[in-house]
C-alpha positions in Angstrom: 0.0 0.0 0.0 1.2 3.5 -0.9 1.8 6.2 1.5 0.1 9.7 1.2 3.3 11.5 2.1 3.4 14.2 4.8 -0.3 16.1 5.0 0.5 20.0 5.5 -0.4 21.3 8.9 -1.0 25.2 9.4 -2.4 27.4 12.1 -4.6 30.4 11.4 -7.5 32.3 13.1 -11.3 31.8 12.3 -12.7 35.1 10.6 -16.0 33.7 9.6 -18.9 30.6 10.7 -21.9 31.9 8.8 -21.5 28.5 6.3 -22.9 25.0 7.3 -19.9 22.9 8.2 -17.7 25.1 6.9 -15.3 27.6 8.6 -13.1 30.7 7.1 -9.6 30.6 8.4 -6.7 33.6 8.1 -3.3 32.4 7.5 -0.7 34.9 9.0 2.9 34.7 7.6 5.8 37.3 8.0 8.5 37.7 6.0 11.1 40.6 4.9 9.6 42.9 2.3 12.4 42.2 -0.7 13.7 45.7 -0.9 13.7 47.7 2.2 13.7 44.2 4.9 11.4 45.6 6.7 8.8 42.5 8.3 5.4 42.7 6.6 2.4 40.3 7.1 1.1 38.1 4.3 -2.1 36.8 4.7 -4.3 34.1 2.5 -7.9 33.2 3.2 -9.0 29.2 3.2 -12.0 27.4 3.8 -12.0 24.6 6.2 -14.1 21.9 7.1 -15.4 21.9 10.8 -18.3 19.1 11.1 -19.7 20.9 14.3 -20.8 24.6 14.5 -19.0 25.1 17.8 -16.3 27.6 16.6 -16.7 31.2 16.6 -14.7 33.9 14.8 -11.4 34.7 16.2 -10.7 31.0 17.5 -7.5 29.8 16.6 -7.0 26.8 14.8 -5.1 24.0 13.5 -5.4 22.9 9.6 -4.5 20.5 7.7 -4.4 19.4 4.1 -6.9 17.0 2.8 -8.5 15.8 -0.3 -10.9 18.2 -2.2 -14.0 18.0 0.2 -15.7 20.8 -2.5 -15.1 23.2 -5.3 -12.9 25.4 -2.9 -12.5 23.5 0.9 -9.3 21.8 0.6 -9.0 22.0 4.4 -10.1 20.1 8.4 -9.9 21.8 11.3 -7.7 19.5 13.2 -7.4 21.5 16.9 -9.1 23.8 18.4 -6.7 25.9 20.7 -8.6 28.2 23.6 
């Protein structure tokens, strides 16, 4: 039997719980701006799947990377941290 290979894992905070199962999660990254180095904030939007409505917004959260689940949820909320 093959193996899947590492699953990526990321942590982000939950801006939005108005869909059924379905959570919004920020992903924060920093990095130096390429010119001046300067630290600036990146941040990318991804829908996750979260089988009960017991998250609300501003929650962080752990993600991970699984098979499509719909056109645009490529995500599971995996942890909940308090």
């Amino acid at each position: 039997m093959k193996s899947r290979g590492q699953r990526s894992e990321k942590v982000g905070v939950v801006v939005s719980n108005k869909m059924a199962k379905t959570v919004t999660v920020r992903i924060d990254r920093k990095l130096p701006h390429p010119r001046y180095g300067k630290i600036i904030t990146r941040s990318k939007k991804v829908y996750a799947h979260n089988e009960l409505k017991d998250i609300e917004p501003g929650t962080k959260v752990k993600i991970s990377e699984t098979r499509p689940l719909s056109k645009l949820k490529r995500w599971r909320v995996v942890e909940i941290f308090e």
